[in-house]
C-alpha positions in Angstrom: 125.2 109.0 78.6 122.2 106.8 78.5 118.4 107.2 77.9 118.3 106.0 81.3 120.9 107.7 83.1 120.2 111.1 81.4 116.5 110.6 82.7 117.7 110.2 86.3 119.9 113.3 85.7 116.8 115.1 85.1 115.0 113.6 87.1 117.8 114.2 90.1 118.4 117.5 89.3 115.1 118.6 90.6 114.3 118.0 94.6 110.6 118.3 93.6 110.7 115.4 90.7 112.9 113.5 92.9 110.4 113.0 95.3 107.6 111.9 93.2 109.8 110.4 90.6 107.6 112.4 87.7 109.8 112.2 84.8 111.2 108.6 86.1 107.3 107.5 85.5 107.1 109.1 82.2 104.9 112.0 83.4 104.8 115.8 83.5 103.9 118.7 86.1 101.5 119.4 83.7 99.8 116.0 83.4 100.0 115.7 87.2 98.2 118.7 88.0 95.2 118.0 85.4 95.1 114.2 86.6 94.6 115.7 90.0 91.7 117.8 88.9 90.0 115.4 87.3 90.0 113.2 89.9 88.9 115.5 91.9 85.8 116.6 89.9 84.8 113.2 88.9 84.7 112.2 92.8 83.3 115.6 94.3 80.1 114.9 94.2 80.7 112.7 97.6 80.7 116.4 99.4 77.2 116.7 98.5 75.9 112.7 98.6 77.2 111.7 101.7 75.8 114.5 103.6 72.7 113.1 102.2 73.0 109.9 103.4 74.9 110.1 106.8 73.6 114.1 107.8 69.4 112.3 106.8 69.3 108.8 108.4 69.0 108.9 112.6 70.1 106.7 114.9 68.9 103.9 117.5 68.2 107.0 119.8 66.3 109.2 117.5 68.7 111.5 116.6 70.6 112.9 113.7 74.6 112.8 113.5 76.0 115.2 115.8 72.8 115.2 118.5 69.6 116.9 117.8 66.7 116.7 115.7 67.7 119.4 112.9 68.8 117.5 109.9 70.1 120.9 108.1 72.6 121.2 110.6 73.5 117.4 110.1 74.2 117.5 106.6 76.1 120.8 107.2 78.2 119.3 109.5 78.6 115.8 107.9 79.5 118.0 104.2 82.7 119.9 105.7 84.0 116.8 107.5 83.6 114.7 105.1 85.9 117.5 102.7 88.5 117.5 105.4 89.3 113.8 105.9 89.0 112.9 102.0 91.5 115.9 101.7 93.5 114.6 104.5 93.6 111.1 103.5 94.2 111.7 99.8 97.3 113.9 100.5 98.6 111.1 102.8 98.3 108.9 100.1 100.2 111.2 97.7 103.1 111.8 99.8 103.7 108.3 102.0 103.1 106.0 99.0 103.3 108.2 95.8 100.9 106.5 94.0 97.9 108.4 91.8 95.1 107.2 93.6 92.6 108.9 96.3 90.3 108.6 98.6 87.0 109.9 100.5 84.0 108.1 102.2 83.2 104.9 100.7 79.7 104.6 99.2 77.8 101.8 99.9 79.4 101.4 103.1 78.1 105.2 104.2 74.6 103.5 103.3 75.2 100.4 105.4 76.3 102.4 108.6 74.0 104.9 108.0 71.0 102.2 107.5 71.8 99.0 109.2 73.8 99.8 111.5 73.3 103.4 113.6 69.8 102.4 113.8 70.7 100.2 116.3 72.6 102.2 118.3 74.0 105.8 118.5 76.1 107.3 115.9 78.8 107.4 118.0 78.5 103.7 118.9 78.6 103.2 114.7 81.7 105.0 114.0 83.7 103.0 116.6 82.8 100.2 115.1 84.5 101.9 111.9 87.3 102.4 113.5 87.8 99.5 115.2 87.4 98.1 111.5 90.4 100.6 110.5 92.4 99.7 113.2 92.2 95.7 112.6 92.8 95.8 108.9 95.5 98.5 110.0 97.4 95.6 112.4 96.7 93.1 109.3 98.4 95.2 107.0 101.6 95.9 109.6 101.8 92.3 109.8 102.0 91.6 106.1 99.1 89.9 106.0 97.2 91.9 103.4 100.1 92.2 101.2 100.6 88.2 100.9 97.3 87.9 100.5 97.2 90.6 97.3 100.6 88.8 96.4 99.0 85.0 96.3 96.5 86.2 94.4 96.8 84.8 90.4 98.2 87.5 87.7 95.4 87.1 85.3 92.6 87.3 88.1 94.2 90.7 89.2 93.9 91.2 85.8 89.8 90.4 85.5 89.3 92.5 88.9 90.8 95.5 86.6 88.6 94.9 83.5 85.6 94.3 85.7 86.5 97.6 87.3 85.7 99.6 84.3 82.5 97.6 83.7 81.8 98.8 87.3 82.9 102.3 86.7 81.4 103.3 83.1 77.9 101.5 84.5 78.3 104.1 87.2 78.6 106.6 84.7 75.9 105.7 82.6 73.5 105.1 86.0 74.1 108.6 87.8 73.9 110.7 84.1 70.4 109.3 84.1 71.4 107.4 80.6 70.4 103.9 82.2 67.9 103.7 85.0 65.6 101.3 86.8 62.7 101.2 85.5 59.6 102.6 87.5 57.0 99.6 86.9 57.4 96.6 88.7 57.4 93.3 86.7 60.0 94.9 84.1 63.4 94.8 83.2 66.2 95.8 85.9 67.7 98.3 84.2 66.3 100.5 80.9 67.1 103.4 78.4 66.3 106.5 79.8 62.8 106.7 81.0 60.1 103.7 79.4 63.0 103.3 77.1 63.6 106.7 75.6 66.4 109.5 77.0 64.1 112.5 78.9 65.9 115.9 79.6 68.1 118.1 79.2 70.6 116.9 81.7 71.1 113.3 80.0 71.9 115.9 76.6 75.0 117.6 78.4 76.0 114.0 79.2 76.1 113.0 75.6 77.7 116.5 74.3 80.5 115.7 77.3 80.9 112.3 76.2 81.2 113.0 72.6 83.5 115.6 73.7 85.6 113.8 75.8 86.2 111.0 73.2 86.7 113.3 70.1 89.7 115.2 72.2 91.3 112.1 73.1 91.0 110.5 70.1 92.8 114.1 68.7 95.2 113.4 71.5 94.8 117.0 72.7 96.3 117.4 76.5 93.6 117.7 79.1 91.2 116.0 76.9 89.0 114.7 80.2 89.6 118.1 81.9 88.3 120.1 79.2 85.4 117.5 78.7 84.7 118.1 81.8 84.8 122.0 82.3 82.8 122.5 79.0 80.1 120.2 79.9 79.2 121.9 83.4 79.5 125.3 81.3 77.2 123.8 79.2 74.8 122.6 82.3 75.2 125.9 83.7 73.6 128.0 80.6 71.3 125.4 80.1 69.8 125.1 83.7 69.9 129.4 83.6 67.7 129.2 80.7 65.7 125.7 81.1 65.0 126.1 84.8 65.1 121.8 84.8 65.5 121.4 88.2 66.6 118.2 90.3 65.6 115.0 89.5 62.4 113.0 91.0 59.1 111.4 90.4 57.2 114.0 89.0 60.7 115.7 87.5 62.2 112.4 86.0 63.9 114.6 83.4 66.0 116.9 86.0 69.6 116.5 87.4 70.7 113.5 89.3 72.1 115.0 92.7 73.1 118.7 92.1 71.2 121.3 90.2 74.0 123.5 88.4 72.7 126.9 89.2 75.3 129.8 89.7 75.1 129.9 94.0 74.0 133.3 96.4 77.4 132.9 98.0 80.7 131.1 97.7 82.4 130.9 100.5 81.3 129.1 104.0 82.5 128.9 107.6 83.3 125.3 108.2 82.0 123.3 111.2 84.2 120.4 112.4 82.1 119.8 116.0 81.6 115.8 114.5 85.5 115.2 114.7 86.1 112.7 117.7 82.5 112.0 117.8 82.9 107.9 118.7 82.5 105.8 121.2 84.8 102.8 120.3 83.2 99.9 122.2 79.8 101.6 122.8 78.2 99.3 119.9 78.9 95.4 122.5 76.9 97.3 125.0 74.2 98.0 122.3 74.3 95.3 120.1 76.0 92.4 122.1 79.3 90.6 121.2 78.3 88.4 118.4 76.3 91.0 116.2 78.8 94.0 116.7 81.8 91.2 115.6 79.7 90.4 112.6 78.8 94.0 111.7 82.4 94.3 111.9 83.6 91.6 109.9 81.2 92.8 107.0 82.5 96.3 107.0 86.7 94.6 107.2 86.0 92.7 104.3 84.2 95.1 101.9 87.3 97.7 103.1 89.9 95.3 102.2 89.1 93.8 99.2 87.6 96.7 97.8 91.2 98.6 97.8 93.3 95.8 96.8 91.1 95.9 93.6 91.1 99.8 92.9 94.9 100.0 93.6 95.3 97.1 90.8 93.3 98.8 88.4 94.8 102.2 89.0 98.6 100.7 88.5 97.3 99.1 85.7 95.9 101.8 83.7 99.1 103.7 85.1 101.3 101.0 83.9 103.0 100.9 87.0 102.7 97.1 87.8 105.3 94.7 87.9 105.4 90.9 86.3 103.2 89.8 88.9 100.4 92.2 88.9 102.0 94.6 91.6 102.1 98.1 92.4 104.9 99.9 93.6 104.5 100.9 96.9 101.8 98.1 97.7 102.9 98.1 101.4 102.2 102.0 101.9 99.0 102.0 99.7 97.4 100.1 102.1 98.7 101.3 105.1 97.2 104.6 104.0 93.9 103.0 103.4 93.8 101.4 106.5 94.3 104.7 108.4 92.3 106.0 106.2 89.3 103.6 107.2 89.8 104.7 110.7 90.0 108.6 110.0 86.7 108.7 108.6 84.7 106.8 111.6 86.8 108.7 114.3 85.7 111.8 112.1 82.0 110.4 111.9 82.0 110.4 108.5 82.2 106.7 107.7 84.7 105.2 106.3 87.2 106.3 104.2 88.4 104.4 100.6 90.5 104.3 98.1 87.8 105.9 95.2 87.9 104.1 91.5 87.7 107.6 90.0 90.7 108.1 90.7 91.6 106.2 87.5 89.8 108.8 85.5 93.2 111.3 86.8 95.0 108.4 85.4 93.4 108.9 82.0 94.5 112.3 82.2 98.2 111.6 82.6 98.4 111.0 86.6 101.5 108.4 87.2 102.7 109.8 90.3 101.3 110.9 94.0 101.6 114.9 93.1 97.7 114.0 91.4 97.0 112.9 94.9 98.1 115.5 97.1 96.3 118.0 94.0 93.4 116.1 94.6 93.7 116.4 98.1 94.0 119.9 98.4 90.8 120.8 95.6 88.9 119.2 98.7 90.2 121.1 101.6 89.3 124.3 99.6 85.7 122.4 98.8 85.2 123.4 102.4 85.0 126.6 102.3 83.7 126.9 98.7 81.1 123.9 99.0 78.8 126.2 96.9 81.0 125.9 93.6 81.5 121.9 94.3 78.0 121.8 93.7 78.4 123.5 89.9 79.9 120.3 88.7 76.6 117.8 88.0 76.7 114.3 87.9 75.8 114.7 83.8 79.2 116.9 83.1 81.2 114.4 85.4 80.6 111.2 84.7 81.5 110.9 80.7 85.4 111.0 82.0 84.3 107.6 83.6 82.9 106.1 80.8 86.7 106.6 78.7 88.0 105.2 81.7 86.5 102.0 81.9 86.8 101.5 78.2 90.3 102.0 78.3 90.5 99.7 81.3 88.2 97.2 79.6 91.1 96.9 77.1 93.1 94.5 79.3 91.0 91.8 78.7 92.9 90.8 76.5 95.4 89.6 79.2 93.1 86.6 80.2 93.5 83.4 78.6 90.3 82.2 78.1 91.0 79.1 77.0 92.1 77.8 80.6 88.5 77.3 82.5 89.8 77.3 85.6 91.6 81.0 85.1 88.6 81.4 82.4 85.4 81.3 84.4 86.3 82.9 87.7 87.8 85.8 85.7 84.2 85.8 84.0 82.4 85.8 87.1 84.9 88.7 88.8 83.9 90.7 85.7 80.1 90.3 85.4 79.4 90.6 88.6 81.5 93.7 89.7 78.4 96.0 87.9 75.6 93.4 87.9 76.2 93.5 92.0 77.0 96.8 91.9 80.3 95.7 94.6 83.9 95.1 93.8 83.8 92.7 96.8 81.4 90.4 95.6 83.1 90.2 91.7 86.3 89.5 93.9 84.8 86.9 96.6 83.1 85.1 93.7 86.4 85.1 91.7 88.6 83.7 94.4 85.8 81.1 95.3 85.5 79.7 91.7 89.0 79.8 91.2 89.5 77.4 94.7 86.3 75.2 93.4 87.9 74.3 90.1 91.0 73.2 91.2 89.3 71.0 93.5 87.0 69.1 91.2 89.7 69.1 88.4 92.2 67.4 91.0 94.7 70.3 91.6 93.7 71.8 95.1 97.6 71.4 96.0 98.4 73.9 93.1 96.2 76.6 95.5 98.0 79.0 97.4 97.5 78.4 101.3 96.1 82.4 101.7 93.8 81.3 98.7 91.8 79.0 100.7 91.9 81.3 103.8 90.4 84.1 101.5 88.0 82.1 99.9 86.6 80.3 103.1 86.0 83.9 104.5 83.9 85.1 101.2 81.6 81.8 101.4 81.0 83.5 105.5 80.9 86.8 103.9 78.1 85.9 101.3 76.2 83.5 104.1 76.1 86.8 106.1 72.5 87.8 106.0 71.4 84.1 106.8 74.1 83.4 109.3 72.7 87.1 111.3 69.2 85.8 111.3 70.0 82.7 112.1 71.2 84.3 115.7 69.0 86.5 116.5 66.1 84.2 116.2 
C-alpha cells in the first residue's frame, strides 16, 4: 500500500477525520483543537471592543442601540450578540467550507456604522443597510462573480496581499500592546516607541515576556507554543495587575492596559440578552438618507466586505499551505458564501457586520489546517456569553505576541515576488506598504490592482489585463474618490 493510499485508509476509517479531512491536510485533533483556541483568544477581545463602539455611539434620533438613553444596557446587549453571531458564523464556516478561518464583527467597519452612518438615521435604519450589503455580495457570490474576480487576480499579487497581511497584523500587535503608539504632541512623528520614545508600564513588560516566550517555544518546536505563550502571559498579567494595581489605560494612566484590565472578576457567569436580534429596518435608511447617499453608504461598506475576505482567506491558505498553483483555496466558493451570510447575520443581529478575522492565522500558526479550528473557535464564543467575565482575563498585552510570530512567518512569502518585473514589482510594493501604513486591507488591495492596470497601460500591454481586472480597478478609483464624490452631492 501507498503513503497515500494508507493515509486515506486512516483517514477513512474515522467518520470524524473524514469530514474535515484532518490527517489528509497533515494535521492532528490535537493541533486542531489548540489552533481553535488560539484563534479564539487572539480575537476575543471583539466581545469587549465592539460593545464599546456600537453599545457608546447614538443614533440620528438620540438614542443608543436597542432604544433608550442607558448606554450600560447598550453595551450589555451589543457584548452577548455580538458572542452569538461570531460563534454562529465561525462554526458555519467550519462545517460548510472546512477551512481554518473565522469570523466576528469587522472592525473599522463597526466604527464606520457606528460613526458615519447611524448618526444619520436610526440604528435600525444602519443595520439594514448592512444587510442589504450582505445580501448583494451574497447574490454576487451565487453568481460566480466574486470567485472569477479572486480567480483573475495575478498569483504573485495574491501573494503581496498575504505578505502585506502580516505587516498589517504584527503592526496591530505591536499598536494594541502599547509597544508603538501615536504620539501625544502634535507636529511629531505618526507613530513612536512607547510613550516620548521610551516603553511605560507594566503591561507593555507582559507583552515582551509573551513575545519572548512565544518565539523561544516555537523556535524549540514545542506543541502549543502560541497557546502556552499565550496562557502564561495573562497569568503573568493577572499577578502582576493583583499586586501593581495598573489599571486601564488613558491620559493621565498612559502606562495601564489597552482595553481590559486583567483583574480576577466578582462573578463568572451572566444571563444573556438577545432583545437586539431582528432589530433592522431594511430600507428605512432611502427614507432617511435619500437614494443616492444610502447607495453610496452602501457601496463603501460592499467593497471593504469583499475585498477584505478575499485577502484574509489568501493569507490563511497560504500560511496553511492549502493553495493551489494559482493562489487558490480549497473551498473558495463556500468561504465566501459563508462570509456573505455572515455580513448579513451581523446587521440583521445589530451588531455590524460580520468578517472573516486575520487572527485567525495566528490558529494557523498553531497547527489549524482544517474547519474543526473553526467550529472550536466558534463554540469558545458561544460559551463567552455566559462567561463574558473571564473573556475579559485575556489583555490585549498577553494576546497579541501570537500576532506578531504570525506575521513574520507570513512575511516569509515574500520571497515569491519577483521583483525584478515592475509591473508585478511596484503594485506588489504598494499592496504591502500600505496594508499597515492605511491601517485597511482594502486600500493595500485597491491600490495593488490599480497600479497593476496603470502599468500595463503605459508599458503597451493593457490587452494582457484580465477583463474583471479593469472592472475591479475602475471600482477602487470610485471607492478612493468616495469622500469627494459624497460632498460633491450634497452641496
Amino acid at each position: 500500500m501507498s503513503s497515500s493510499q494508507a493515509t486515506t485508509a486512516r483517514s477513512g476509517s474515522n467518520p470524524f477525520d473524514s469530514f474535515f479531512k484532518i490527517t489528509e491536510r497533515g494535521s492532528t485533533l490535537g493541533r486542531e483543537l489548540r489552533g481553535g483556541l488560539v484563534t479564539f483568544f487572539t480575537m476575543a477581545y471583539i466581545v469587549v471592543l465592539n460593545p464599546l463602539i456600537i453599545g457608546s455611539a447614538k443614533d440620528g434620533d438620540g438614542q443608543f442601540i436597542g432604544g433608550g438613553l442607558d448606554s450600560g444596557a447598550a453595551i450589555a446587549k451589543v457584548a452577548v450578540t455580538t458572542a452569538l453571531v461570531a460563534g454562529v458564523v465561525t462554526i458555519l464556516m467550519g462545517l460548510v467550507a472546512n477551512f481554518p478561518l473565522a469570523l466576528a464583527t469587522g472592525l473599522g467597519l463597526n466604527a464606520f456604522i457606528a460613526f458615519s452612518v447611524a448618526s444619520k438615521m436610526t440604528w435600525a435604519d444602519a443595520m439594514g443597510l448592512v444587510v442589504l450589503e450582505g445580501l448583494i455580495i451574497l447574490i454576487l457570490v451565487l453568481t460566480g462573480f466574486r470567485k472569477a474576480v479572486f480567480e483573475a487576480v495575478p498569483v504573485q499579487l495574491k501573494v503581496a496581499i498575504s505578505v502585506g497581511i502580516g505587516l498589517f497584523i504584527a503592526f496591530i500587535g505591536v499598536v494594541d500592546a502599547g509597544f508603538v503608539r501615536r504620539p501625544g504632541a502634535a507636529g511629531g512623528p505618526p507613530v513612536e516607541l512607547g510613550v516620548g520614545g521610551n516603553l511605560r508600564g507594566w503591561p507593555v513588560l507582559v507583552f515582551v515576556v509573551g513575545l519572548i516566550l512565544i518565539i523561544a517555544l516555537y523556535a524549540r518546536k514545542v506543541k502549543g507554543a502560541i497557546l502556552i505563550g499565550i496562557v502564561a502571559a495573562t497569568i503573568l498579567a493577572i499577578v502582576v495587575e493583583a499586586v501593581a494595581k495598573v489599571g486601564g489605560r488613558t491620559a493621565d494612566n498612559p502606562g495601564g492596559w489597552g482595553l481590559s484590565v486583567p483583574a480576577l472578576p466578582d462573578k463568572v457567569f451572566t444571563t444573556p440578552n438577545f432583545d437586539l436580534v431582528g432589530e433592522f429596518n431594511l430600507f428605512g435608511s432611502f427614507e432617511r438618507v435619500g437614494l443616492i447617499s444610502a447607495l453610496l453608504l452602501i457601496f463603501t461598506l460592499m467593497l471593504a466586505d469583499f475585498f477584505d475576505t478575499m485577502g484574509t482567506m489568501t493569507a490563511i491558505g497560504a500560511e496553511a499551505g492549502l493553495l493551489d498553483k494559482d493562489g487558490n483555496p480549497p473551498n473558495s466558493q463556500r468561504i465566501l458564501v459563508v462570509d456573505s451570510v455572515a455580513a448579513a447575520a451581523g446587521g440583521a443581529a445589530s451588531v455590524s457586520s460580520n468578517t472573516s478575522y486575520i487572527e485567525s492565522a495566528s490558529g494557523v500558526g498553531e497547527g489549524a489546517r482544517t474547519g474543526l479550528a473553526s467550529v472550536v473557535t466558534g463554540i469558545c464564543f458561544l460559551i463567552s456569553m455566559v462567561v463574558a467575565p473571564l473573556v475579559t482575563l485575556v489583555p490585549y498585552e498577553a494576546a497579541t505576541p501570537a500576532l506578531i510570530l504570525v506575521g513574520f512567518l507570513m512575511m516569509t512569502q515574500v520571497k515569491g515576488i519577483d521583483f525584478d518585473d515592475i509591473e508585478l514589482a511596484f503594485p506588489a510594493f504598494l499592496t504591502i506598504i500600505l496594508m499597515p501604513f492605511t491601517y485597511s486591507i482594502t486600500a493595500g488591495i485597491g491600490a495593488g490592482f490599480v497600479s497593476f492596470v496603470i502599468l500595463k497601460v503605459v508599458r503597451g500591454k493593457a490587452r494582457q489585463v484580465h477583463p474583471l481586472m479593469w472592472v475591479v480597478s475602475a471600482l477602487f478609483v470610485i471607492y478612493f474618490a468616495i469622500g469627494p464624490l459624497s460632498d460633491w452631492l450634497t452641496n
